[in-house]
N, C-alpha and C positions, 0 to 999 in steps of 0.2 A: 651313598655316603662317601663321602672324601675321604681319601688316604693321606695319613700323618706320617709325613715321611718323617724319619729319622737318621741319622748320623752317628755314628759311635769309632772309637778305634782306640787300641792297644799298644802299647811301645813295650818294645824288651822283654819277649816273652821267651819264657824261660823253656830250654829245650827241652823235650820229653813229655811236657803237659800239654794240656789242652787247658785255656782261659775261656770263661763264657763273658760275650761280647755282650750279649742282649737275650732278655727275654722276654720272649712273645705274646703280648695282649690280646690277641685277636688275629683275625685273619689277614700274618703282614704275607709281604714278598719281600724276596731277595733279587735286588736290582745289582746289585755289583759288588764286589771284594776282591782286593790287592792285599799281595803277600810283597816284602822288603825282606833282603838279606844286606844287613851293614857287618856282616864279618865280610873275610877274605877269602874262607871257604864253602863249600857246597854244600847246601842243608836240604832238608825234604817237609812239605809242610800238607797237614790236611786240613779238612775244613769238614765239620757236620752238623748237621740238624740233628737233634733227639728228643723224640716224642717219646712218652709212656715206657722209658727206659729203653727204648729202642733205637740205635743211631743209623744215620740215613748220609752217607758220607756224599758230600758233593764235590770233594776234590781228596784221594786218598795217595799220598807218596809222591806228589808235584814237587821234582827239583826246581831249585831255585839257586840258581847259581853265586858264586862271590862276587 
């Protein structure tokens, strides 16, 4: 069976929360993800998977500079 890729992305998210990008149909993969900082100072970003209320962090406290 062919995979359907997809594309999604978020602007301006707001510090302190987590936005859910996409959710998962089936059996996807994750092929790639970029973090942007458009301030001037140093921020820290993470990024997770959460299955059955459990979170599976794939990048947790990556600075990302100004």
């Amino acid at each position: 069976m062919a995979q359907d890729f997809e594309s999604t992305f978020q602007a301006d998210i707001t510090s302190g929360s987590f936005t859910t990008l996409l959710t998962s149909d089936s059996d996807d993969a994750i092929i790639g993800f970029r973090f942007a900082n458009k301030n001037s100072g140093s921020c820290t970003v993470d990024a997770k998977i959460t299955r059955s209320s459990v979170d599976y962090y794939l990048i947790k406290n990556a600075p990302v500079p100004g």
